[in-house]
N, C-alpha and C positions, 0 to 999 in steps of 0.2 A: 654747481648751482642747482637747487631745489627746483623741480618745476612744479608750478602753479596754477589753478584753476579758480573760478568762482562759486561760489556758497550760493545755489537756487533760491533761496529760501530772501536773504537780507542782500548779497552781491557781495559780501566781505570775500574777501581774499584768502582763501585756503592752500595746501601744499597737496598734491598728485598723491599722499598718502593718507591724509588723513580722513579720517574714521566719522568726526562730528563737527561743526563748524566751532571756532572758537569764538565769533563774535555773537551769532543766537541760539547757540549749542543744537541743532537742529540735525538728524543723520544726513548725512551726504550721501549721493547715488554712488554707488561702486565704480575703483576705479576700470580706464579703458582697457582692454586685452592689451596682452604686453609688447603685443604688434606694433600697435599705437602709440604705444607710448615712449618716450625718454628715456634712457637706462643712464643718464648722467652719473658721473661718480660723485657720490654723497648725496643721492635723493632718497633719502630714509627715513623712514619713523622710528616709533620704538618697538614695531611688532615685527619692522620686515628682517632683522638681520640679526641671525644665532649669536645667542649670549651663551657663555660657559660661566659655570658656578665658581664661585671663590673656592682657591686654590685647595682649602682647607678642605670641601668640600669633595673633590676629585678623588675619585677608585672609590667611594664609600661601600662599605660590605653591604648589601640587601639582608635580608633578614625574614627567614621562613614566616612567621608566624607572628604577627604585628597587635594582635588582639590579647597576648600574653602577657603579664609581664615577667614573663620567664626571656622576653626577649633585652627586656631592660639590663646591661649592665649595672652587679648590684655596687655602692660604690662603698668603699670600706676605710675610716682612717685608724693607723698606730696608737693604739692604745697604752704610754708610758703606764707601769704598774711599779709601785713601789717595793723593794725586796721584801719577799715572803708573805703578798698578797695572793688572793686566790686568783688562780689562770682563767683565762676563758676556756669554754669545752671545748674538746681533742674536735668535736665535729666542727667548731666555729673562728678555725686555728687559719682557715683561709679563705678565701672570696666562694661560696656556693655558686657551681654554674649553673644553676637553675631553681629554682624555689623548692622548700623542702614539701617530699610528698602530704606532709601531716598539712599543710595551709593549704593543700588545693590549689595549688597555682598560683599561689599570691601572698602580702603577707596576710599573718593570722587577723581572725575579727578583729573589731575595734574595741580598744581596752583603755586602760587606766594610761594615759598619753606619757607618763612616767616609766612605762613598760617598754621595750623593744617588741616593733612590729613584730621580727620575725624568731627571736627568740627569748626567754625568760631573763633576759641581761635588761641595767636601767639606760634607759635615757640620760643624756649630757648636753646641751650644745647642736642638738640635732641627731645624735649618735651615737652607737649604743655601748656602754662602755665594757660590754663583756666581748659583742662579735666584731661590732667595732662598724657597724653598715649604718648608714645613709636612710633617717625615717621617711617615710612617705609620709608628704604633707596633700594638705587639703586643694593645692594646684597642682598636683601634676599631671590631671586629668580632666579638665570640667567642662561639659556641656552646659550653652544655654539656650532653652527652646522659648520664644516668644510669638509660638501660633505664625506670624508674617514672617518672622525671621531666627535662624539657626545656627549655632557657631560652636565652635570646638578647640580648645586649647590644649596643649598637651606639651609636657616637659619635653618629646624626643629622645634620644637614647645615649648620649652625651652631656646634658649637662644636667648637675647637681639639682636644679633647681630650676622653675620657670617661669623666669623673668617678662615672659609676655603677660598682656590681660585685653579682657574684651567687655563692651559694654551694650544690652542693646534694650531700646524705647520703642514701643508701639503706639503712636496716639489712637487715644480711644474712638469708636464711630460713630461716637454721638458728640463728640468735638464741635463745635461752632466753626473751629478752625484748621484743615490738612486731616480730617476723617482720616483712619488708617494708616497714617504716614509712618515711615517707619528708619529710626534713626539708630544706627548702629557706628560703632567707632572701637580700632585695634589701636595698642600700642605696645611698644615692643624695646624691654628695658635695654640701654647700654649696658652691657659686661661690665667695658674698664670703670663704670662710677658705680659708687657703694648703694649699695639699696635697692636696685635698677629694678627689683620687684617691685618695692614698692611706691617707685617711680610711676612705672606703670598701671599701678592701680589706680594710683591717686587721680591721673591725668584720665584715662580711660573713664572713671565714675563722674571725675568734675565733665567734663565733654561732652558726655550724653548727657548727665541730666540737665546742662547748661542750656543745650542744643533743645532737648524734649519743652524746656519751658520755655522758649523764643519760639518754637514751632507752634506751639498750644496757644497762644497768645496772637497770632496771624502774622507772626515775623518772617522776611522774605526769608527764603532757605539762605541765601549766598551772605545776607547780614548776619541771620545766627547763626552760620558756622564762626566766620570770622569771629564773630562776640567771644561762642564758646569756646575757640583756641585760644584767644586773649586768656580766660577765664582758667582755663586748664591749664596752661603756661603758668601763670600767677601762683596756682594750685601750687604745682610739681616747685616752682622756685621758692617756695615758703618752707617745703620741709627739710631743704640743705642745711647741715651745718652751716658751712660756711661757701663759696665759691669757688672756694680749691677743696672743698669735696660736697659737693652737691650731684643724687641721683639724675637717672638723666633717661630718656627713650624717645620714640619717634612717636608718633601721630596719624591716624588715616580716618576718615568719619566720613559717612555716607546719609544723606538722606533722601529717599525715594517717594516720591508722591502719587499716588493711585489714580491721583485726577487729571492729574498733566500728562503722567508718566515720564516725570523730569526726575533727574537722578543727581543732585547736588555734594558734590566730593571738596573736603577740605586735607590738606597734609602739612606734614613736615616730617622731612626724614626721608626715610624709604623700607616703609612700609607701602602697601598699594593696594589701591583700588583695580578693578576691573570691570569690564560688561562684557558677557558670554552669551551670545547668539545662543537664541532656545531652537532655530530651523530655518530653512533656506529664504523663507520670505522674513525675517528678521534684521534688524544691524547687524553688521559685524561686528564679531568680537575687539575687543580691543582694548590696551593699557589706557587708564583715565586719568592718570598721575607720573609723574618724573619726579624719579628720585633727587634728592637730596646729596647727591655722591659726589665724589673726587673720581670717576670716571665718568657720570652723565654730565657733568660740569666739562669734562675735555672735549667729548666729544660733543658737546653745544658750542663752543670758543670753535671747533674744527681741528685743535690739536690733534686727536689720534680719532681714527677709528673706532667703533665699537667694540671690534675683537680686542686693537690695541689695548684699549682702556679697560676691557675685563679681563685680560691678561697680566695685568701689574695687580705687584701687590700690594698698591692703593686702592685696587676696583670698589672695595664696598667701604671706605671710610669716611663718615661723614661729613655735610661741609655744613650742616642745620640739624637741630633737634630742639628741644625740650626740657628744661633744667636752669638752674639760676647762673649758669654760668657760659648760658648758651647766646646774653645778651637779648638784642629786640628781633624777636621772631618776625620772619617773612612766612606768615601765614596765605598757604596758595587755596585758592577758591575757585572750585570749574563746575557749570552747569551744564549738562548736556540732556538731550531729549529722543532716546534708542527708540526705536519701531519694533512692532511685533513683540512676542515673546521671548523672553530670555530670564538671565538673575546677572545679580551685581554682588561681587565678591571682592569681600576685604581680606587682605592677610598678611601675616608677618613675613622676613624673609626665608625663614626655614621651611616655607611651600615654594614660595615663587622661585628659590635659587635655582630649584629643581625641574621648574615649569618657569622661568623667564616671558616664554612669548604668549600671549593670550590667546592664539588659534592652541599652542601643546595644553595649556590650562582646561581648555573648553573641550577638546578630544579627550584627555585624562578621565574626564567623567561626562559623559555627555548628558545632554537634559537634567545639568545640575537644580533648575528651577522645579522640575515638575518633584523631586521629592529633596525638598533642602538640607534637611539631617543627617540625612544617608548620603548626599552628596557630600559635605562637612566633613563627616567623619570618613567617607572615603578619600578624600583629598588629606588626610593628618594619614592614614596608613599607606598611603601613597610616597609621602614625604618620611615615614619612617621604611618603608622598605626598602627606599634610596639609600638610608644611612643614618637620616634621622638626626643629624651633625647640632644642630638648635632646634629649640625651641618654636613647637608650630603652633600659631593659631590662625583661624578660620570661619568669618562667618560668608550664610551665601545669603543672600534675599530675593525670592522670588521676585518677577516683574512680564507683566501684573503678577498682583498677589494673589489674585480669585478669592474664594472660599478657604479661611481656615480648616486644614483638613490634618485627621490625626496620623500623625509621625510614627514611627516604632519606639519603643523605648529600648 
């Protein structure tokens, strides 16, 4: 049995672990020395007890030098050639371990999109039909900087392709309405459904800008989130074929208010939110969201344990997402209200599987608020020097925001 305490603040009823009141999202005082307290079995949150990465994930190779893409596996398909067509060159006869010196460490300029990146062979299908490699498209890297808030997306070193996308709004600070408020939202495609890119994009652009014009208009945060999941579900269900093959991804959207310093989280899936203590007189760190999963589902029922449940290999299968065949979404909506200094970090699972608990998240990069770009982009080389297994993206948002201040490029 959980043990419980009272919320200072309203008197609602909290558990011994948690981080923010659930009834007027207000920080809670720290809890008591461990003296004090309870050690019941099964009085847990979601920060106090080591998660291990899906299976898949386990012994991943590190990887010297994360800023290359020499580090990228290049990825190459069989090229059937009809007898007594011309071969591909003797240099291009197998996978390059490493980019050829003439590009500089990368592929060639950008050229005529009909050209192979990395060698004078054409395009097909994505692939070049001389070397036979894998084009680099216009996601498998992208930064977006929006002055309040900063995010980074990145294919990782395993897959083809990168199915995440991220979206973020700044309200203007001449607004009538939530001055500077700043709304950002990850999603993050399902593999097994077709499209899951462009899954994710769709839902990712519908969600913010749903979210951006319910904020601008003086809508509470917790209604326009709701609204804009409605809205972005509808999106993503519209471009299915049919419902036995309709794209599909998760969900996670953040909006932060400069004035309250409330921090409003909507989901579906498991992607996640967090808030990361900027210093000792701040909240604690800590997960803002619960997955969507066929193990945070057990271990809610009390079926297994948390180790139990991320040790099967159902741990990260989903039990809600995003797509026309995912039925009526249970769009989750939490408002909470952190003290002090810190940022609120959205991300797919290709960071968190690596960083599960939000004290390793907040250690990983400390004073991720005071420079958000460089904290972004260290948290995607962070998650590729682990192994890199999916597709990461990342934004952080300062809190407070202060003064726009410039970033590096």
């Amino acid at each position: 049995m959980t043990m419980v305490r009272t919320c200072p603040a309203c008197a609602d009823t909290v558990s011994a672990v948690d981080v923010f009141c659930e009834g007027c999202g207000r920080a809670l005082p720290g809890p008591e020395p461990s003296s004090k307290r309870s050690h019941e079995r099964g009085a847990v949150g979601p920060d106090s007890v080591p998660t291990t990465p899906q299976e898949s994930l386990a012994g991943a190779m590190p990887w010297e030098d994360v800023d290359s893409q020499a580090t990228r596996p290049f990825r190459r398909r069989t090229v059937a050639r009809p007898e007594g067509s011309e071969s591909a060159p003797e240099s291009s006869s197998s996978v390059p371990e490493g980019p050829s010196p003439a590009t500089g460490g990368g592929p060639i300029a950008e050229r005529n999109p009909g050209r192979c990146a990395w060698c004078p062979g054409r395009v097909r299908e994505g692939y070049c039909d001389a070397c036979g490699l894998l084009q680099p498209t216009g996601r498998d890297h992208v930064e977006v900087r929006a002055k309040r808030a900063f995010g980074v997306s990145d294919r990782g070193l395993r897959h083809e392709h990168n199915e995440d996308a991220m979206a973020i709004r700044v309200i203007e600070d001449e607004s009538p309405h939530a001055p500077g408020a700043v709304i950002a939202v990850v999603c993050d495609g399902v593999s097994s459904s077709p499209r899951s890119d462009e899954a994710s994009r769709v839902t990712a652009e519908t969600g913010a800008t749903v979210l951006a014009e319910r904020i601008r208009r003086g809508d509470d945060p917790k209604e326009a989130t709701g609204t804009a999941m409605t809205r972005a579900a509808q999106a993503v269900a519209a471009i299915a074929d049919s419902p036995e093959s309709a794209p599909a991804c998760t969900f996670v959207s953040a909006v932060t208010d400069p004035r309250t310093g409330s921090v409003t989280v909507g989901w579906v899936g498991d992607s996640r939110a967090y808030w990361l203590s900027g210093g000792p007189d701040s909240s604690e760190s800590a997960l803002l969201t619960r997955d969507d999963s066929w193990s945070e589902a057990m271990v809610q029922m009390g079926a297994l344990s948390r180790e139990e449940a991320m040790r099967s290999a159902n741990a990260h299968a989903l039990i809600a997402w995003m797509g026309a065949d995912s039925g009526e979404i249970d769009a989750h909506v939490r408002t909470v209200t952190p003290t002090g200094p810190g940022s609120v970090v959205l991300c797919s699972d290709g960071l968190w599987n690596y960083y599960p608990e939000a004290k390793d998240l907040a250690d990983a990069v400390p004073g991720a608020g005071r420079s958000p770009l460089e904290a972004a982009r260290a948290y995607v080389g962070h998650a590729l020097k682990a192994g890199g297994r999916d597709n990461i993206t990342v934004v952080v948002i300062p809190m407070p925001p202060g003064e726009p201040r410039a970033e590096p490029v």
